[in-house]
C-alpha positions in Angstrom: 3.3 -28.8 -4.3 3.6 -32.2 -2.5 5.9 -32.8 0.4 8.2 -34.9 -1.5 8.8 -32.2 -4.1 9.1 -30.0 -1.0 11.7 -31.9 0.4 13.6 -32.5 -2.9 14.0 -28.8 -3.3 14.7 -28.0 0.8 17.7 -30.9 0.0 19.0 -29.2 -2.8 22.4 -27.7 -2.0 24.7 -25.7 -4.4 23.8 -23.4 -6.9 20.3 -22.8 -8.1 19.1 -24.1 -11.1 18.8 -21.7 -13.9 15.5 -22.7 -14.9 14.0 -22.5 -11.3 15.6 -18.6 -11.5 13.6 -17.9 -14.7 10.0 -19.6 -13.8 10.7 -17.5 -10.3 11.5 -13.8 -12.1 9.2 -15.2 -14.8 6.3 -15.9 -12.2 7.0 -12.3 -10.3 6.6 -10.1 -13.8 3.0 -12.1 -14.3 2.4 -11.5 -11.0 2.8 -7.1 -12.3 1.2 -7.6 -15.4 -1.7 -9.1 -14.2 -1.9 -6.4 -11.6 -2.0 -4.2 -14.5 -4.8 -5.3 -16.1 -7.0 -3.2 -13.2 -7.9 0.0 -13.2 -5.4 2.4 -12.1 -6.3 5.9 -9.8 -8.0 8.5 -11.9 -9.2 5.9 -14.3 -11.7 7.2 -16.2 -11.8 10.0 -14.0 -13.4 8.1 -11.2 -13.3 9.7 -7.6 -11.4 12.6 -9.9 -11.1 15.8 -9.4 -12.6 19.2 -10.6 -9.9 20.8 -11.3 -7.9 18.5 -12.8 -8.5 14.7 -14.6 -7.5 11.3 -12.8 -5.3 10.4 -10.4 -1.0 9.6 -9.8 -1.5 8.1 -13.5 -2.9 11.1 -15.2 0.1 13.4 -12.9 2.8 11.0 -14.1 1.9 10.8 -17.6 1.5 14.9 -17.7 4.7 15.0 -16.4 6.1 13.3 -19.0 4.4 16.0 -21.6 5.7 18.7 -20.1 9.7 17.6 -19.8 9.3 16.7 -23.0 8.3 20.1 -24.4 9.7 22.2 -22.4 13.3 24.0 -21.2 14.2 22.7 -17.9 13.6 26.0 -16.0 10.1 25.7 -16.6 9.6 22.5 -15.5 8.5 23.0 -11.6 6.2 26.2 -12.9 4.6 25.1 -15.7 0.4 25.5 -14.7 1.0 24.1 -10.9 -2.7 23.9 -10.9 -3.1 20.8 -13.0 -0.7 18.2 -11.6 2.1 20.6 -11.0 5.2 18.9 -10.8 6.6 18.2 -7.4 8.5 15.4 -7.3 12.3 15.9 -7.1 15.0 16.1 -10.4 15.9 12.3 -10.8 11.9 12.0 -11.4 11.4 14.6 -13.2 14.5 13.5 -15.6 12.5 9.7 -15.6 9.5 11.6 -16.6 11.4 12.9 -20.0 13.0 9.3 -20.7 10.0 8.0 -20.6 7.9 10.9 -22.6 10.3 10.7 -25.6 9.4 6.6 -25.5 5.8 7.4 -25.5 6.5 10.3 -28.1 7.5 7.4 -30.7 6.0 4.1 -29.1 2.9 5.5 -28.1 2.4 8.2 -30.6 3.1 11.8 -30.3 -0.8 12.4 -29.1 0.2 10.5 -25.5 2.3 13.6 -24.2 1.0 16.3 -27.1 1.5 19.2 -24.2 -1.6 20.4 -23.2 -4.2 18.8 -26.0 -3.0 15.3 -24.3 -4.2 15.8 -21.1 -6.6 13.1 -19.7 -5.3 10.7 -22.6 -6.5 6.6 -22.5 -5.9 4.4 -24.1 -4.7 0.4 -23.9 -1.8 0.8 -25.9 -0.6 4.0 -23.5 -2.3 2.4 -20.4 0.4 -1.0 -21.5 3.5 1.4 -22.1 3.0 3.0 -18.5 2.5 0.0 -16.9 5.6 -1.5 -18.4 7.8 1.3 -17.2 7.1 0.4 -14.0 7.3 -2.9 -14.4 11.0 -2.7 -16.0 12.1 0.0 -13.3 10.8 -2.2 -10.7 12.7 -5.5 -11.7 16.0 -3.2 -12.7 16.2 -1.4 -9.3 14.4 -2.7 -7.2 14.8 -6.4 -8.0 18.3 -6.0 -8.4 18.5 -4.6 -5.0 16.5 -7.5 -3.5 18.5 -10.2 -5.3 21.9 -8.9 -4.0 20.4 -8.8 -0.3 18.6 -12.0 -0.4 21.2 -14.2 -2.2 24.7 -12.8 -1.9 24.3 -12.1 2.1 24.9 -15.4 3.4 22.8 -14.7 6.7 22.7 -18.7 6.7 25.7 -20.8 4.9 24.3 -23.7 5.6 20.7 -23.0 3.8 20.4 -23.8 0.2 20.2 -21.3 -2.2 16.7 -22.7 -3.5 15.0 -21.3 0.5 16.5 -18.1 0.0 15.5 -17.8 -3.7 12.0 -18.3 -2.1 12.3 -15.4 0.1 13.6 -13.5 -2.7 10.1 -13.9 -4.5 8.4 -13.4 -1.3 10.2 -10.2 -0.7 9.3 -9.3 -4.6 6.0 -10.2 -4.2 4.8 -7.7 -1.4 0.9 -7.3 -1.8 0.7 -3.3 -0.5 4.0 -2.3 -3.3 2.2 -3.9 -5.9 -1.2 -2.8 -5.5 0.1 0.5 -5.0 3.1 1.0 -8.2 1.4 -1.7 -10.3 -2.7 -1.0 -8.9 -2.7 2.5 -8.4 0.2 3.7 -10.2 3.7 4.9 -9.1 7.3 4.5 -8.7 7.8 4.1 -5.5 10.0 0.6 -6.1 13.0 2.6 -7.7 13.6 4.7 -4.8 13.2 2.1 -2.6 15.6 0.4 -4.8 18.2 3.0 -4.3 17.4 3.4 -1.1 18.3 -0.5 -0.5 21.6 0.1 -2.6 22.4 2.8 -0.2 22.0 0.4 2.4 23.9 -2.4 0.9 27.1 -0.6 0.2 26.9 1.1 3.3 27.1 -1.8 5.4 30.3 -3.3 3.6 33.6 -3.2 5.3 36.0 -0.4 3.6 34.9 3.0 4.2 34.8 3.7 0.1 31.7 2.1 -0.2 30.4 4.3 2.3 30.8 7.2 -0.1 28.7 5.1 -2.5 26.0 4.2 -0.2 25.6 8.2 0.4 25.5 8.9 -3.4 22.8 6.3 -3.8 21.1 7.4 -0.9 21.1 11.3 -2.2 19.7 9.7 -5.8 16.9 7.9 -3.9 16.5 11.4 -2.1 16.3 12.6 -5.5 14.2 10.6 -7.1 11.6 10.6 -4.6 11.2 12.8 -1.3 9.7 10.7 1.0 13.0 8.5 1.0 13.6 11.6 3.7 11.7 8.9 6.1 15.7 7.0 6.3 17.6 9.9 6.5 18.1 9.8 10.4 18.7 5.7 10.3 21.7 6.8 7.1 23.0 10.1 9.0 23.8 8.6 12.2 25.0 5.3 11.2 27.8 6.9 8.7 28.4 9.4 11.8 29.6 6.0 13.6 31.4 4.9 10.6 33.2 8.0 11.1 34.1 8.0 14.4 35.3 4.7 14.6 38.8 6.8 13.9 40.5 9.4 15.4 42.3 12.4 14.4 42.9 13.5 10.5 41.5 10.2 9.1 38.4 11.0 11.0 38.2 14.9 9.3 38.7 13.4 6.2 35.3 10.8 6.5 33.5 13.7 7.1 35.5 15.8 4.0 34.7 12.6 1.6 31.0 12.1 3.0 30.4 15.6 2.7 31.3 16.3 -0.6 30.0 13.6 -1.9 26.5 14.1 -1.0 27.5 18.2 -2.0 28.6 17.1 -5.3 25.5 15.0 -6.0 22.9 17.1 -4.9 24.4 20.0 -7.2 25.1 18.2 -10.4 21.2 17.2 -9.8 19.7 20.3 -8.8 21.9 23.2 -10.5 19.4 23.3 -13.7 16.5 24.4 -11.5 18.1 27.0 -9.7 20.3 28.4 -12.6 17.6 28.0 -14.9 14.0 29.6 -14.4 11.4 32.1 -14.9 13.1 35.6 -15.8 13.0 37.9 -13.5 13.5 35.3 -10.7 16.8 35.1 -8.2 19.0 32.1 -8.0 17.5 31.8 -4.1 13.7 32.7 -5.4 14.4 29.3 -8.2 15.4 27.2 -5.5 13.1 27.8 -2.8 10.1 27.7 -5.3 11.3 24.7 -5.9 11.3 23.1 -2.4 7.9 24.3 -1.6 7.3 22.1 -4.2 8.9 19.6 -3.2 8.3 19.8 1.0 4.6 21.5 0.8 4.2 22.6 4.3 0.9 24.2 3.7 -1.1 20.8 2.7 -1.8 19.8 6.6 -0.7 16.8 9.3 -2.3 14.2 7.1 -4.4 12.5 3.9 -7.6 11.0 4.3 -7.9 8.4 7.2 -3.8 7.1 7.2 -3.4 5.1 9.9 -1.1 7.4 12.0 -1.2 8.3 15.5 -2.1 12.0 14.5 -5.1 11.1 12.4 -6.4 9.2 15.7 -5.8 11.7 17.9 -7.8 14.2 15.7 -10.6 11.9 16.3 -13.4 13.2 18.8 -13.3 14.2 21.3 -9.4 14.8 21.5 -9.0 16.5 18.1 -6.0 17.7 18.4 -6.0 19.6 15.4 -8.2 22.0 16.8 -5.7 22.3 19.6 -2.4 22.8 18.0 -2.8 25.8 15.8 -1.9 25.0 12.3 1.2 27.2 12.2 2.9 24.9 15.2 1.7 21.8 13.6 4.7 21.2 11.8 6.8 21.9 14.6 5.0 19.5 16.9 5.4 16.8 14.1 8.7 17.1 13.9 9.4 16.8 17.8 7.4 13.7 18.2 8.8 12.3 15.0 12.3 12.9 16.0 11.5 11.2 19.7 10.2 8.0 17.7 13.4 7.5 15.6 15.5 8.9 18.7 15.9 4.7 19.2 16.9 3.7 15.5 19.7 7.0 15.8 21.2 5.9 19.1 21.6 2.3 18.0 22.6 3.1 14.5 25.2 5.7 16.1 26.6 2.6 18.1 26.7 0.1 15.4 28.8 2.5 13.0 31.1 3.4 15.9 32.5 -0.1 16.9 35.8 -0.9 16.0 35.8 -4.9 17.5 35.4 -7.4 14.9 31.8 -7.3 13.3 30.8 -8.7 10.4 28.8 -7.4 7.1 25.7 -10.1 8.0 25.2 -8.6 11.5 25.6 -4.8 10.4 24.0 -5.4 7.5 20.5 -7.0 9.8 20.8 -3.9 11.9 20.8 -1.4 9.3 17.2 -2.9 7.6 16.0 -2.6 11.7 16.8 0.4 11.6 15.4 2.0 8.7 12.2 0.4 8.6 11.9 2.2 12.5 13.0 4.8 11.2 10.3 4.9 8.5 7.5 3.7 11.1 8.9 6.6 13.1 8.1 9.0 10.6 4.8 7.3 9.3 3.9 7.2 12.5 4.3 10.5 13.6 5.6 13.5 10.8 4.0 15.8 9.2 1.8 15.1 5.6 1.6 11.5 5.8 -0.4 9.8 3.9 -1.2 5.8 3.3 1.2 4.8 0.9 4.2 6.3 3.0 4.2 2.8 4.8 5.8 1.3 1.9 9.0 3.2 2.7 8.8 0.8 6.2 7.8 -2.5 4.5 10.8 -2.0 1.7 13.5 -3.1 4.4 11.3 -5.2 6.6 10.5 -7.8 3.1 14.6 -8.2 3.5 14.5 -9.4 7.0 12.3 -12.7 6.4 16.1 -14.5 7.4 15.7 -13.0 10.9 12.0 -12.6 12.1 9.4 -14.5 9.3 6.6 -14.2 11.0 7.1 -10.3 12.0 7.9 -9.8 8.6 4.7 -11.9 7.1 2.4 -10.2 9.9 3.6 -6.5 9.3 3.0 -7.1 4.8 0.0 -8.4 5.6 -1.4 -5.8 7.8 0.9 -3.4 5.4 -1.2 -4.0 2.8 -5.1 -4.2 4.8 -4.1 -0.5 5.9 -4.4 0.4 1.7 -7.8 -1.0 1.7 -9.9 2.6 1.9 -7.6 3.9 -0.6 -7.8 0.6 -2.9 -11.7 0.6 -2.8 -11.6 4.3 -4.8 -9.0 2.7 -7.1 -11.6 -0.1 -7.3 -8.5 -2.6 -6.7 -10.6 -4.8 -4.4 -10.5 -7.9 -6.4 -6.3 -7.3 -7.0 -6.3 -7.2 -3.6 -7.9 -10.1 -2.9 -6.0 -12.2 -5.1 -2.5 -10.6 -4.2 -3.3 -10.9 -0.7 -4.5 -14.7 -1.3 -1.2 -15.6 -3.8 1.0 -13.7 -0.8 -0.4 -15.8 1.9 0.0 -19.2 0.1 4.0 -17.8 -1.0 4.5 -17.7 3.3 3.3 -21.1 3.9 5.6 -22.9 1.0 8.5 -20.8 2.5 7.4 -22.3 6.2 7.3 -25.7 4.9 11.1 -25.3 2.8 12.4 -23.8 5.8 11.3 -26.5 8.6 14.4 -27.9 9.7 17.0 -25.1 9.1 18.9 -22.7 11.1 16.2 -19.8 10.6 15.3 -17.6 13.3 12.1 -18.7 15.7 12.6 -16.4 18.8 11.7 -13.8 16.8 9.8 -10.2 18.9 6.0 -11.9 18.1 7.5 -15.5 20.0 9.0 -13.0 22.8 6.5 -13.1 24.8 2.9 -15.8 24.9 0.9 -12.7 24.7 2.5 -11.9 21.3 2.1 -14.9 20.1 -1.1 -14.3 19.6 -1.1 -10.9 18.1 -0.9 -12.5 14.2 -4.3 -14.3 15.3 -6.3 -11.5 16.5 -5.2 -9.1 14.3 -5.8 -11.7 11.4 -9.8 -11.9 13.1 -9.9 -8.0 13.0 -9.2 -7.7 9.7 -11.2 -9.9 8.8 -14.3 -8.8 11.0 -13.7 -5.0 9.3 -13.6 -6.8 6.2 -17.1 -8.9 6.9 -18.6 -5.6 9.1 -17.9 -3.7 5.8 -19.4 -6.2 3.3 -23.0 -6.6 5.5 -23.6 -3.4 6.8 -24.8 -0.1 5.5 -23.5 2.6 6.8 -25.2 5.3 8.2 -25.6 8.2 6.7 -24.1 10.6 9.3 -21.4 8.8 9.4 -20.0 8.3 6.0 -16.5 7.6 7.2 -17.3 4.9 9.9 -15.1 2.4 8.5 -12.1 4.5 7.0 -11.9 5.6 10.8 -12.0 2.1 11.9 -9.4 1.3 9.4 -6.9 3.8 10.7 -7.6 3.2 14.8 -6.5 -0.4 13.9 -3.7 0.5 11.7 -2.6 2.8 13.5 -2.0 0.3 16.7 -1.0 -2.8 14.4 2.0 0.1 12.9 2.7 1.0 16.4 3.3 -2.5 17.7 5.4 -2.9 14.3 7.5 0.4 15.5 8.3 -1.6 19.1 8.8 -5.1 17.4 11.8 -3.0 15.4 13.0 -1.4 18.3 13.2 -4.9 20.0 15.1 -6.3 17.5 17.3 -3.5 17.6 18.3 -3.6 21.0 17.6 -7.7 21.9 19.0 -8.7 18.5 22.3 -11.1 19.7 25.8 -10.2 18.7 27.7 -11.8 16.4 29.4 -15.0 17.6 31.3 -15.7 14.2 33.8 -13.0 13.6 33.6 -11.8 10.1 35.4 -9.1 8.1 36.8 -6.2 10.6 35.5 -3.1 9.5 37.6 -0.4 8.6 
């Protein structure tokens, strides 16, 4: 695009053109489809396993056969040793929607219950990419579009720069190499979980309510949503202190029961239904296990986590904490990384000056995505793809801190790389990562000359400044290293180690830059809407 058309469109005031809406949406669902067209995990059974066929894709798809065919009850007990359900209800309901479609779209051999499993074909391999696809634009987009045009962060910047940063924000490289590469949902609950947000940050107290029943669906569509939970307690435990006396009993009556009523209507089936011979108690905590499986370790493969580092020689830590405290020691060090995020939040809820929806609304994507780095960072079971539950709210902050936000999806996304070799996704990658690049400089160019933030935490200091550039050479060196050098055969896992010692301190540096902005960010100096 030429300067002069890049000027033309930075002038542009008013509404957005219709048609410059529809190329941008239009652009954003090539940009999934085209994704689709490479292999997914399990494909073909590559890098499979013995005991069961394929990957998230064949899991997803076998949970669709089995809602399909059979009662409820049975659902989270049906053969746990080939891709036993244990995601929670919201999925599992998803999973039935979608295996009736492919019953009569597909053709009734797609989710047959047992005789289907390890089914391929194009015409199945198109309808389960287009679920995602429509899933990801209806929640997730949705959710996107209401936080990057209808918060005006900046009145004075046209709507064409912040329909930009919508597509930028939709065109994260690591969420769509992992839902529309490898192959999950993960953009509906972070969909919900950006609802939850959104209402929750509006002024009356009602929508508070709302926020926590989107929040419990995102709970209960996907578990790892958890990773918020502290950043969404603690700021609607402010909201409901900033009164006194019977009003503040009665936030915590209407909070309460709302997230009691939801979680019941959701999860009654599994516990009054089940295996005869089983308790209402014995339903429910099968079901959890599940859901929260305790026994499966601190970590998968080489995540890029601090306790994946530490088990590195010589420290190991592993072999120091016995496995039975392992949890336990996860959970402390977890709950000292978000400690931050919780105080702040606490705060933010509690004032009763004049604050306004923009500035609460900023803090609240802070701190969720430190909440999430807390926990990627530090809890127990991580694995790689539980950074997208950080990058979800960090793609809306690209008003605030653009090149934190550009930086951390970049380096989001190289952290996938180990993972995306066994999906063979390396040319999506490259292309993604290449289109994503390209999508940052236009939105540098529209945005010289307006109001946007350039202090941001990698500014802060001249030593930062300089953290984009040398992580940018280290990715690319591992990259190169990787390319030109055979590894050694006792060492098999030279680079994925390499991968998560860098990740792991380009994350960490991530988990300050949020707590910096949490803490430095600058209050308000327009008063807006009171709240409450």
């Amino acid at each position: 695009m030429s300067r002069s058309s890049l000027n033309s469109v930075r002038d542009t005031g008013g509404g957005t053109s219709s048609s410059l809406i529809v190329a941008v949406v239009a652009g954003l669902v090539l940009l999934r489809v085209l994704v689709g067209y490479h292999p997914h995990s399990g494909q073909d059974n590559y890098h499979g396993l013995h005991s069961a066929y394929g990957g998230d894709f064949e899991a997803q798809r076998h949970w669709m056969e089995l809602t399909l065919h059979l009662p409820v009850g049975e659902w989270y007990w049906y053969d746990l040793s080939y891709w036993g359900l244990d995601y929670p209800p919201i999925s599992a309901y998803v999973s039935w929607i979608c295996g009736w479609l492919s019953h009569r779209l597909v053709g009734p051999e797609s989710v047959a219950l047992e005789t289907s499993r390890g089914f391929e074909n194009p015409t199945h391999k198109a309808f389960m990419r287009s679920t995602v696809i429509v899933l990801d634009l209806l929640v997730y987009g949705t959710a996107v579009w209401f936080w990057t045009m209808h918060r005006q962060y900046d009145r004075n910047l046209p709507d064409s720069t912040r329909l930009w940063r919508f597509a930028l924000a939709m065109s994260q490289p690591a969420i769509l190499l992992i839902d529309h590469g490898h192959f999950q949902y993960n953009t509906t609950a972070l969909g919900l979980s950006l609802w939850a947000f959104y209402f929750m940050t509006l002024p009356v107290f009602f929508y508070c309510m709302i926020g926590s029943f989107m929040f419990c669906a995102a709970l209960s569509f996907k578990q790892m949503t958890l990773y918020y939970a502290p950043a969404v307690f603690f700021y609607l435990l402010g909201r409901c202190f900033t009164t006194r006396g019977r009003f503040l009993v009665q936030r915590f009556y209407l909070l309460g029961m709302t997230v009691v009523a939801t979680t019941f209507a959701l999860w009654w089936p599994f516990v009054a239904f089940g295996p005869e011979g089983t308790s209402h108690i014995e339903r429910a905590a099968h079901v959890f296990r599940r859901i929260i499986p305790l026994q499966r370790g601190l970590f998968e493969g080489k995540v890029s986590n601090l306790w994946c580092v530490l088990s590195l020689k010589p420290i190991r830590i592993r072999k120091l904490i016995p496995s039975q405290l392992q949890p336990l020691a996860a959970l402390l060090l977890t709950l000292i990384f978000a400690a931050p995020a919780c105080y702040r939040l606490f705060r933010l809820g509690q004032k009763q000056q004049q604050d306004n929806e923009q500035h609460q609304g900023k803090l609240i994507l802070y701190g969720a995505t430190s909440s999430a780095l807390a926990f990627f960072l530090a809890s127990f079971q991580v694995h790689e793809k539980s950074l997208l539950l950080a990058l979800g709210p960090a793609s809306l902050l690209l008003f605030d801190d653009a090149t934190f936000v550009q930086w951390f999806s970049v380096i989001a996304a190289w952290t996938l790389w180990p993972l995306l070799v066994v999906d063979r996704l390396q040319v999506a990658y490259t292309c993604i990562m290449i289109i994503f690049i390209m999508l940052q400089r236009l939105l540098h160019s529209l945005q010289q000359g307006s109001t946007a933030s350039t202090s941001g935490f990698l500014e802060h200091l001249p030593l930062l400044r300089w953290v984009p550039h040398f992580s940018g050479l280290v990715m690319l060196l591992l990259h190169f290293t990787e390319l030109g050098v055979t590894i050694p055969p006792h060492l098999p896992d030279v680079f994925s180690v390499l991968w998560s010692i860098a990740g792991c301190a380009f994350c960490s540096l991530a988990w300050l830059a949020s707590c910096w902005h949490l803490y430095g960010a600058s209050e308000p100096n327009v008063k807006g809407t009171k709240f409450d």
